[in-house]
C-alpha positions as CSV (number, residue, x, y, z in Angstrom):
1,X,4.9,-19.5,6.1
2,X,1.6,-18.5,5.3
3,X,0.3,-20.2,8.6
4,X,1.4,-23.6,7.7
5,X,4.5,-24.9,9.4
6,X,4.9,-22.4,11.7
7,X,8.1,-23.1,14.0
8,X,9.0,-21.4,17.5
9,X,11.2,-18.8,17.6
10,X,15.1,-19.0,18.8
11,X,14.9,-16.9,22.8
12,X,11.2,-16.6,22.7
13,X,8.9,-14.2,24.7
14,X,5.8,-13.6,24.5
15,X,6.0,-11.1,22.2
16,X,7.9,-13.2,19.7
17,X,5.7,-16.0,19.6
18,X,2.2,-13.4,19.2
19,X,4.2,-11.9,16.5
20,X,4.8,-15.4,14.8
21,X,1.2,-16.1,15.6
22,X,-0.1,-12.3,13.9
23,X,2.1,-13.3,10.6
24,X,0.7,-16.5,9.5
25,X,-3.2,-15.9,10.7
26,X,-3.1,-12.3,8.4
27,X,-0.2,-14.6,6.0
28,X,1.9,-11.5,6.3
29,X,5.0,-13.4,4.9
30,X,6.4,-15.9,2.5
31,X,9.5,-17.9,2.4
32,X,11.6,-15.6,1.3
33,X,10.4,-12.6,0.9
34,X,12.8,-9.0,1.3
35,X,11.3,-7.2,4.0
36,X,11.7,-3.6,4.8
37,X,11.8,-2.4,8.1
38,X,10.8,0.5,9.3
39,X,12.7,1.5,12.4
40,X,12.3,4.8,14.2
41,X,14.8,4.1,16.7
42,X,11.7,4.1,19.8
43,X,11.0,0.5,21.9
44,X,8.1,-0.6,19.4
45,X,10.2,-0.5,16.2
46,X,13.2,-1.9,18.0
47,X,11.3,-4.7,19.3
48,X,9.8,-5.5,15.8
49,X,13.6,-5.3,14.2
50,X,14.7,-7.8,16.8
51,X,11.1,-10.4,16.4
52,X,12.2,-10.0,12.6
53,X,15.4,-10.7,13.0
54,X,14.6,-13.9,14.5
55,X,12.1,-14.9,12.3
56,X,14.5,-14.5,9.3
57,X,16.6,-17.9,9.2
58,X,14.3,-20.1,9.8
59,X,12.2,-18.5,6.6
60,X,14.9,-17.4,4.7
61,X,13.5,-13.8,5.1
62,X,15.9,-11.2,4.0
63,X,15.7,-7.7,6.2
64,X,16.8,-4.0,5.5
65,X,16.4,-1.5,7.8
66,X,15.1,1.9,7.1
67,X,14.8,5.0,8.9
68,X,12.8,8.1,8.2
69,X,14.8,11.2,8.8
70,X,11.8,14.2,9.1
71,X,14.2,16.6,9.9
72,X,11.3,18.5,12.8
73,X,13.4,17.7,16.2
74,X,16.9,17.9,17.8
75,X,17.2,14.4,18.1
76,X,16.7,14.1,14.9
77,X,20.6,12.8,13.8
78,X,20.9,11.1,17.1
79,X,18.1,8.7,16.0
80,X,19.4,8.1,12.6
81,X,23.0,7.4,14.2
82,X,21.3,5.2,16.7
83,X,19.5,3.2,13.6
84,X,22.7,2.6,11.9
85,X,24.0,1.6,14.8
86,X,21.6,-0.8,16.0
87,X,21.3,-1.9,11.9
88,X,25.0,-3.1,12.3
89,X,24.6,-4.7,15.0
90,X,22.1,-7.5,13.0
91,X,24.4,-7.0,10.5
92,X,21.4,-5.8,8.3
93,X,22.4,-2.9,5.4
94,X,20.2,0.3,6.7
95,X,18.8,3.6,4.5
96,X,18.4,6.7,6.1
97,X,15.6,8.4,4.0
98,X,15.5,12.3,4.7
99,X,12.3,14.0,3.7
100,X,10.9,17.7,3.1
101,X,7.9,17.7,5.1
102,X,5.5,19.6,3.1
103,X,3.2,21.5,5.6
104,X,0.2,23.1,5.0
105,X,-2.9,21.9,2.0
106,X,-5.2,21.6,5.4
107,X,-3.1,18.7,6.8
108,X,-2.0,19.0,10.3
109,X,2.0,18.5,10.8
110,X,1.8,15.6,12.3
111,X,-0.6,14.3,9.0
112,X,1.8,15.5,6.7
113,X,4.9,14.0,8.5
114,X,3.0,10.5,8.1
115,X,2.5,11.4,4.6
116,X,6.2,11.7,4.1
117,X,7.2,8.7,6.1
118,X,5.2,6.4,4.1
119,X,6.2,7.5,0.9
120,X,9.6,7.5,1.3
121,X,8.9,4.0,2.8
122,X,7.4,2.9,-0.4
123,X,10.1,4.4,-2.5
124,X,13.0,2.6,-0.6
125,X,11.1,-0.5,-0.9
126,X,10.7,-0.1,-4.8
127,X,14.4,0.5,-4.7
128,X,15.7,-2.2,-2.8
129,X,12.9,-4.9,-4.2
130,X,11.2,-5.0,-1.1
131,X,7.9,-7.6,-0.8
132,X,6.7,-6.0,2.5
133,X,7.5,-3.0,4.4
134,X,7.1,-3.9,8.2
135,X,5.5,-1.2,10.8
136,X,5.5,-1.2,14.6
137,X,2.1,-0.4,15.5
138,X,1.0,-2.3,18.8
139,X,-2.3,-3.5,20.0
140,X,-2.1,-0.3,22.4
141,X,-1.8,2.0,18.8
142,X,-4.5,0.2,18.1
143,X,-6.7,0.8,21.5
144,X,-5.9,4.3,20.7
145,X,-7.0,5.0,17.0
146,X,-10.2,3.4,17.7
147,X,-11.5,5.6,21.0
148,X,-10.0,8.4,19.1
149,X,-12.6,7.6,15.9
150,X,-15.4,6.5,18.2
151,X,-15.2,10.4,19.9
152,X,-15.1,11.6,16.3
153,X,-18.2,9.9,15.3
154,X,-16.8,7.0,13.4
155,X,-19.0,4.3,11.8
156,X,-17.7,0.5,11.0
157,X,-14.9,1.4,8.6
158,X,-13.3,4.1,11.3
159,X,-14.0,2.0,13.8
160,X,-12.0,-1.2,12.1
161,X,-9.3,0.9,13.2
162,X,-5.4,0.4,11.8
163,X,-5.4,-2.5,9.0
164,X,-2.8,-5.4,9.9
165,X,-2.3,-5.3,6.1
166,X,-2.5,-2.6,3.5
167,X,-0.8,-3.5,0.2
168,X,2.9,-4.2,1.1
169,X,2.8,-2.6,4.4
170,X,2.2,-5.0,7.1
171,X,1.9,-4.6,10.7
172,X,3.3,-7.7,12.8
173,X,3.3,-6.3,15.9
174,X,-0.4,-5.3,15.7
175,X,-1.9,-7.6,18.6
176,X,1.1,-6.8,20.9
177,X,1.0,-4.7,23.6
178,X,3.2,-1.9,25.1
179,X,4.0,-4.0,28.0
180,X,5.2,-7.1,26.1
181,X,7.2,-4.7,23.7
182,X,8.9,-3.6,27.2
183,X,9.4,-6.8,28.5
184,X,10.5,-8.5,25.5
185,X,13.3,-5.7,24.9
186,X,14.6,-6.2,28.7
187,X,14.8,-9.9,28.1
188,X,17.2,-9.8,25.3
189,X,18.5,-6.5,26.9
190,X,18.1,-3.9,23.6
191,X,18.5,-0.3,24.0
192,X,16.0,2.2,22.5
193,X,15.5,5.6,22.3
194,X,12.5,8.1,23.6
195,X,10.9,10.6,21.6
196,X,10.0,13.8,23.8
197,X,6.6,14.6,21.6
198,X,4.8,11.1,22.8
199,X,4.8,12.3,26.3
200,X,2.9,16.4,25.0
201,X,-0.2,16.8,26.0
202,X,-1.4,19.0,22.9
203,X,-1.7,15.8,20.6
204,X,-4.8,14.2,21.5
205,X,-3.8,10.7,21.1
206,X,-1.1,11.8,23.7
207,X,-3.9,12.2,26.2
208,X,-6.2,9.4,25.6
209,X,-3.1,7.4,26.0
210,X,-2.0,9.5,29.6
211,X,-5.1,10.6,30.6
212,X,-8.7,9.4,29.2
213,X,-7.4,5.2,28.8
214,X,-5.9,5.1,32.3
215,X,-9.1,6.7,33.8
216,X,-11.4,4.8,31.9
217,X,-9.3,1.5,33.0
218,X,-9.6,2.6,36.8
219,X,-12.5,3.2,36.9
220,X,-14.9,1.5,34.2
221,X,-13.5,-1.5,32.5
222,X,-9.8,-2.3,33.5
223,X,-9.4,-4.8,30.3
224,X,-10.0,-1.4,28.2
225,X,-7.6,-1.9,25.4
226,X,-8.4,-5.5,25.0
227,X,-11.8,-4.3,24.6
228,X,-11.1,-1.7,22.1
229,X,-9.1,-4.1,20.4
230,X,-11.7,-6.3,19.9
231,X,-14.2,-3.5,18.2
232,X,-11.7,-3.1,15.7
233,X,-11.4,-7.1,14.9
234,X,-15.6,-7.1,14.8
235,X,-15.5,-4.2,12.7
236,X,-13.3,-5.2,10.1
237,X,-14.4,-8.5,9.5
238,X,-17.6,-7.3,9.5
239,X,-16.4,-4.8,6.7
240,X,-14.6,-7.3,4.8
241,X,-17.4,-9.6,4.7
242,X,-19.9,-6.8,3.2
243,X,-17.3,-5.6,0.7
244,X,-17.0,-9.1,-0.7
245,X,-20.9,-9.7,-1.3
246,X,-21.1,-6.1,-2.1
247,X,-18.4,-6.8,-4.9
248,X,-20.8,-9.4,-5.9
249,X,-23.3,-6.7,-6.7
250,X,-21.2,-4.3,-8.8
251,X,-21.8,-6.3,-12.6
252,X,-25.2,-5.2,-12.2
253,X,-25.1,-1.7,-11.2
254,X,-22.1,-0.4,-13.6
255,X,-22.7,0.4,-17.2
256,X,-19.7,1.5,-19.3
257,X,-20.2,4.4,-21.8
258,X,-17.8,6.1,-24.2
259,X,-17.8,8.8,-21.6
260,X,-17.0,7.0,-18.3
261,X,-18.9,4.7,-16.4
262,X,-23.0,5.3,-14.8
263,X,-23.9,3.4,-11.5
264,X,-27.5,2.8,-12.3
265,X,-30.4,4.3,-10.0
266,X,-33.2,1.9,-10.3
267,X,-30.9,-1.4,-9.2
268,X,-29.1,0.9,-6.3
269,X,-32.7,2.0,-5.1
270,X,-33.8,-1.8,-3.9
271,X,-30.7,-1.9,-1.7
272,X,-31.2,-0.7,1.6
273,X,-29.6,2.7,2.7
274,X,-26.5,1.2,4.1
275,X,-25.8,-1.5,1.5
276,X,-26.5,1.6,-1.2
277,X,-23.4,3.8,0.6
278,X,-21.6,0.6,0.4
279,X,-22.3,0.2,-3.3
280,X,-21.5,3.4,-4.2
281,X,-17.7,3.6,-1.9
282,X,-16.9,0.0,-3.7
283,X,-17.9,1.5,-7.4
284,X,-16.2,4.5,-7.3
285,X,-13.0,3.0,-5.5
286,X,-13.3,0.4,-8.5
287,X,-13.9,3.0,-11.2
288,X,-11.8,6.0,-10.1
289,X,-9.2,4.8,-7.8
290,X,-11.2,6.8,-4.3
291,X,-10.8,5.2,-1.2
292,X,-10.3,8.8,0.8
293,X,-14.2,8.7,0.9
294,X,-15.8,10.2,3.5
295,X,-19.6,10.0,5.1
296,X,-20.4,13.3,4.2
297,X,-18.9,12.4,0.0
298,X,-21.9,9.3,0.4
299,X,-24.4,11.6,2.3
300,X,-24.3,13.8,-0.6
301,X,-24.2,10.7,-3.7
302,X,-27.2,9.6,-2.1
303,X,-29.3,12.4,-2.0
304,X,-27.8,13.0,-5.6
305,X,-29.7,9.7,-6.3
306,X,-32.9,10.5,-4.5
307,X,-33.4,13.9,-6.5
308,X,-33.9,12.1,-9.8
309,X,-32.8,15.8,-10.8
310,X,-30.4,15.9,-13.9
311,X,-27.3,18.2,-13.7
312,X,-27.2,17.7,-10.1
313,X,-23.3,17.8,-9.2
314,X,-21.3,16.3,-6.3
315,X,-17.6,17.1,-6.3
316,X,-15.7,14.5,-4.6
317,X,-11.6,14.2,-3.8
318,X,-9.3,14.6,-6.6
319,X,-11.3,16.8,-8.5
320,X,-13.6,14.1,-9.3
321,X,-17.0,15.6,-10.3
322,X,-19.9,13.0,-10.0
323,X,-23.1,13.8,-12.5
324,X,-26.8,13.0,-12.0
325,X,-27.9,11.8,-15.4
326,X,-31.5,10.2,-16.1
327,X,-30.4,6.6,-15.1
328,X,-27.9,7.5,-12.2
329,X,-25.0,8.9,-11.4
330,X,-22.3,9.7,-14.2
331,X,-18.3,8.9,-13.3
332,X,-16.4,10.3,-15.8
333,X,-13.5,8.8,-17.4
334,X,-9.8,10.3,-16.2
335,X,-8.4,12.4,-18.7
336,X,-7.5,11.3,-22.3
337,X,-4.5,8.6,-22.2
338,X,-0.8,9.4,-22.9
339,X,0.7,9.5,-26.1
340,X,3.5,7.1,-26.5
341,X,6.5,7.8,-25.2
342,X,10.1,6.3,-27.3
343,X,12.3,4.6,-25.2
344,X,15.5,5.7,-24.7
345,X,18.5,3.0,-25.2
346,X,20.6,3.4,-23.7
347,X,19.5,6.6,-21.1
348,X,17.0,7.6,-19.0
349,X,13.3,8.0,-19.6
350,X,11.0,11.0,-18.2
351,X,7.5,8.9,-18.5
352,X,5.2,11.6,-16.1
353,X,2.1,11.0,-17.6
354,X,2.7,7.6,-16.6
355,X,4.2,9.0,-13.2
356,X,7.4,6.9,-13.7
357,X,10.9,7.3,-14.7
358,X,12.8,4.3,-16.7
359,X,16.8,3.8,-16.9
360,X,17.9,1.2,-19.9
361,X,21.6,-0.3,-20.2
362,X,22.9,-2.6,-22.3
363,X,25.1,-4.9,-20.4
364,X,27.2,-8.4,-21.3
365,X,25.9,-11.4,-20.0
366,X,26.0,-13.0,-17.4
367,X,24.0,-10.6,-15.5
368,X,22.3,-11.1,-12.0
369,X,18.3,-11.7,-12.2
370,X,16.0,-8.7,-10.9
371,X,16.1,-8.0,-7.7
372,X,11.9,-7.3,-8.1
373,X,10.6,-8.5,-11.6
374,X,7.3,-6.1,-11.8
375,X,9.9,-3.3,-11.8
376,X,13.0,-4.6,-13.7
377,X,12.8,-6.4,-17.2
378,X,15.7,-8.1,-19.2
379,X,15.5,-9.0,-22.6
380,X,18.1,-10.1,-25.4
381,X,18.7,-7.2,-26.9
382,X,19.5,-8.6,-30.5
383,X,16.2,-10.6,-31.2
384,X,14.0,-7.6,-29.5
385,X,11.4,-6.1,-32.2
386,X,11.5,-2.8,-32.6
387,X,11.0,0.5,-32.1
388,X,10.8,0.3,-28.4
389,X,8.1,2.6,-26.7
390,X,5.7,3.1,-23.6
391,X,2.1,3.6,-24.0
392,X,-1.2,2.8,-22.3
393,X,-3.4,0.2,-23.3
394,X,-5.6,0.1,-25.9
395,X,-8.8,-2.2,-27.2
396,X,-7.9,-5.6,-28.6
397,X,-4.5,-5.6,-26.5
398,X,-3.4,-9.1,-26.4
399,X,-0.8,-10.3,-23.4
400,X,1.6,-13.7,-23.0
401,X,2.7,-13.0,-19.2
402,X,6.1,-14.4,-19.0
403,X,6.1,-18.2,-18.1
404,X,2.7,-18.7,-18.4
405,X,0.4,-20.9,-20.6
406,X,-0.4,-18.9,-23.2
407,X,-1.4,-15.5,-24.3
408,X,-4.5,-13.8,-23.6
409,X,-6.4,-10.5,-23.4
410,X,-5.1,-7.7,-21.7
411,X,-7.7,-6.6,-20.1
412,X,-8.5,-10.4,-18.7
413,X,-5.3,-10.5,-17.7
414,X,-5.6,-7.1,-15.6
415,X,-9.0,-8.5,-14.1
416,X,-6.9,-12.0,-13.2
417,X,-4.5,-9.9,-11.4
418,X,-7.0,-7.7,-9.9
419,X,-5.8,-4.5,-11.2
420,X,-8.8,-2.3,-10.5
421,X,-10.4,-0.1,-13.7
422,X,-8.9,3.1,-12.4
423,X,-5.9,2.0,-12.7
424,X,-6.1,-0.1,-15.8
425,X,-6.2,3.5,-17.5
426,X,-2.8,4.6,-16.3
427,X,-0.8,1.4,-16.9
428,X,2.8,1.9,-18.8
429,X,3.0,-0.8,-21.6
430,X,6.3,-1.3,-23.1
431,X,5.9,-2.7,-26.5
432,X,8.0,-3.8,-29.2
433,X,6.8,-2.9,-32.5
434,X,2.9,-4.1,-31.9
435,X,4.4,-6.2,-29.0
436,X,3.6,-6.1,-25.3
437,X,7.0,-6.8,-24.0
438,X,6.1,-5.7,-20.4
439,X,3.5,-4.4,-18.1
440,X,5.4,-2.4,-16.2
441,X,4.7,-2.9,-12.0
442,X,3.2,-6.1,-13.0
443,X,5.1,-8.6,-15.5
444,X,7.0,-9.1,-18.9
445,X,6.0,-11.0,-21.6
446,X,6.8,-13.7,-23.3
447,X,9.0,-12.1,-25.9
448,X,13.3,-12.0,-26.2
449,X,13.7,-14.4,-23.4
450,X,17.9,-14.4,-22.5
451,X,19.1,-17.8,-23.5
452,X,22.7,-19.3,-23.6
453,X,23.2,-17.8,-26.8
454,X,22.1,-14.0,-25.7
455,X,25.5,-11.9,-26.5
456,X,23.8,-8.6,-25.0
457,X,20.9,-7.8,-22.4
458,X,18.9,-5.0,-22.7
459,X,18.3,-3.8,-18.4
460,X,15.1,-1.9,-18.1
461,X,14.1,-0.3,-14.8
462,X,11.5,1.3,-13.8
463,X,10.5,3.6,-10.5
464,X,8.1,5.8,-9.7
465,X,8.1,9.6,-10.1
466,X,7.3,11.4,-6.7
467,X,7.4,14.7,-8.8
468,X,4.6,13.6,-11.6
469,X,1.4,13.4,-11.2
470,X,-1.4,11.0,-10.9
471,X,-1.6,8.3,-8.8
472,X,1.3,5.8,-6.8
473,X,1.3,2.5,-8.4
């Protein structure tokens, strides 16, 4: 796929042939790829299931269905059935992920729901060894979120509105709208479900979508959502554009120190305002792993960096306490890194400083490849050097990534793969003796490749801790 050899779909509609258009321009999918999809059980995740489940044959796409059970309405169980339902109908295997929505820490419930969905998305899809997880927001979602952020203010970023593509989550159905979602389902005659809340007026996207869009269509510009829709396009190129030459930029305006990292002041000050705030969001989403910045965060940086006065403070999300030192702003480093941890072989492994848990067997070959090799490993277990133990990286860390050329420093590795710094820190190794025999959530090494002579296979896998700290991987 990729946008090259892009074929028509089997019964298409409109709607099938924008989504096969969306999925090669944003290169959404590859040949191949497992896909989760997310399916609430209303007409837009329905009509993405179906579009999907055309699109899989002909690119030997391989679909599992997954449905978020919150647990906050009636019709709660009645969706879920209706998912497995309509799930065995494709004849696609389906999870039904029930979540605690965890209300409160200033989020609004309808925040914190989304919060839940999403991770319980990402944990089915590290289960299952899912590439992409698929989502059914429409152009008219997206008409939506960006007169909701221009009423609140927003500048570019707010304005770029809902991303077609945020790490493995992608969005096919992004430049379709309500009305081909309906006519599309009619056509192939699909049943869906309603939810009750999308019609209450006390949710304000509820009533830009009843009230303010319809008026504003009437009476102002009838082609309102296309119009909305293209702000968000403008926007976001327009973003990606300045974060790439802003990128450019960084070299010169980070020094490491033994203590963190200082984004220098004189270099930051011949950048104009805007390209400054831009400099700063890109550094500290590079060196700390923020990308919840607000205006207000930058607002303050920059008057931190205007003040010249040392000992100034900014406290930013996460705890993260920015410094004003003589030559800029001081990030400090995250805290120290975590001891090693001994594998356990074979068992389970607690790694929470690491924010993963690991499961080892020992099994008789032959044995079935990983399902997703960043987060399973086999090795031969009798030519594996010992002892066998997780721990961060440290300096002079040398790599040979599994099937390729030849071995090289870590840390060049991690900047090949664009790992950013932040998360560098936090990276589980499992070595061997001095050995790095996997970077787990990336690649394994080189080392105890299984060969016709392996007699037993050491099965690592590893998943991520919802109950640990620090950051998802």
């Amino acid at each position: 796929m990729e946008g090259r050899g892009v074929r028509p779909l089997p019964g298409e509609t409109l709607l099938s042939a924008t989504v096969l258009a969306t999925v090669a321009r944003h290169r959404m999918l590859r040949t191949g790829d497992r896909v989760l999809v997310a399916v609430s059980g209303g007409p837009d995740s329905v009509a993405l299931l179906h579009a999907l489940h055309l699109l899989a044959p002909p690119h030997a796409l391989s679909l599992h269905v997954a449905h978020v059970h919150h647990g906050l309405r009636p019709e709660a169980d009645r969706d879920a059935a209706f998912v497995e339902e309509l799930a065995g109908r494709f004849g696609l295997p389906v999870s039904v992920e029930r979540v605690a929505v965890a209300l409160g820490a200033g989020r609004s419930p309808e925040e914190a729901a989304r919060l839940a969905r999403y991770h319980a998305l990402e944990r089915c899809a590290t289960r299952i060894g899912a590439h992409r997880i698929a989502v059914g927001h429409t152009a008219d979602d997206q008409a939506e979120t960006v007169l909701m952020r221009l009423l609140q203010g927003a500048g570019p970023l707010g304005l770029a509105g809902i991303p077609p593509v945020r790490g493995r989550v992608i969005r096919p159905l992004l430049e379709v709208t309500r009305a081909m979602v309906l006519a599309h389902l009619r056509a192939h005659g699909l049943p869906w479900v309603e939810d009750a809340t999308n019609a209450d007026p006390k949710f304000l996207r509820n009533r830009l979508r009843h009230d303010l869009l319809p008026l504003l269509a009437s009476q102002y510009a009838p082609r309102i959502g296309e119009a909305l829709v293209r702000v968000a396009r403008g926007c976001r190129e327009a973003a990606e554009t300045l974060r790439v030459l802003v990128r450019r930029l960084l070299p010169d305006l980070v020094r490491e120190e033994a203590s963190g990292w200082l984004v220098l002041a004189e270099p930051l000050r011949r950048l104009p305002p805007g390209a400054q705030k831009a400099c700063l969001r890109e550094a500290l989403i590079d060196l700390a792993g923020l990308p919840g910045l607000r205006a207000r965060h930058l607002d303050a940086l920059g008057a931190l960096l205007e003040e010249g006065r040392e000992g100034g403070r900014v406290r930013l999300p996460g705890g993260l306490v920015v410094e004003r030192a003589r030559e800029g702003l001081h990030v400090p480093r995250a805290a120290a890194p975590p001891a090693p941890i001994p594998l356990a072989v074979p068992g389970e492994t607690a790694a929470a400083p690491f924010g993963l848990a690991l499961t080892a067997e020992i099994l008789a070959p032959p044995v079935p490849l990983p399902a997703d090799p960043r987060w399973e490993a086999l090795f031969d277990w009798d030519v594996l050097p010992r002892p066998l133990t997780l721990r961060p990286r440290r300096p002079g860390d040398r790599f040979l990534p599994f099937g390729g050329p030849g071995g090289k420093a870590l840390s060049a590795y991690l900047i090949d793969e664009r790992v950013p710094r932040h998360r560098r820190e936090r990276l589980a190794l499992l070595v061997g003796g001095d050995e790095i025999l996997w970077v787990v959530g990336l690649r394994r090494g080189q080392a105890a490749p299984l060969t016709p002579g392996t007699r037993r296979v050491l099965w690592v896998r590893a998943r991520e801790r919802t109950d640990a700290p620090g950051e998802r991987r």
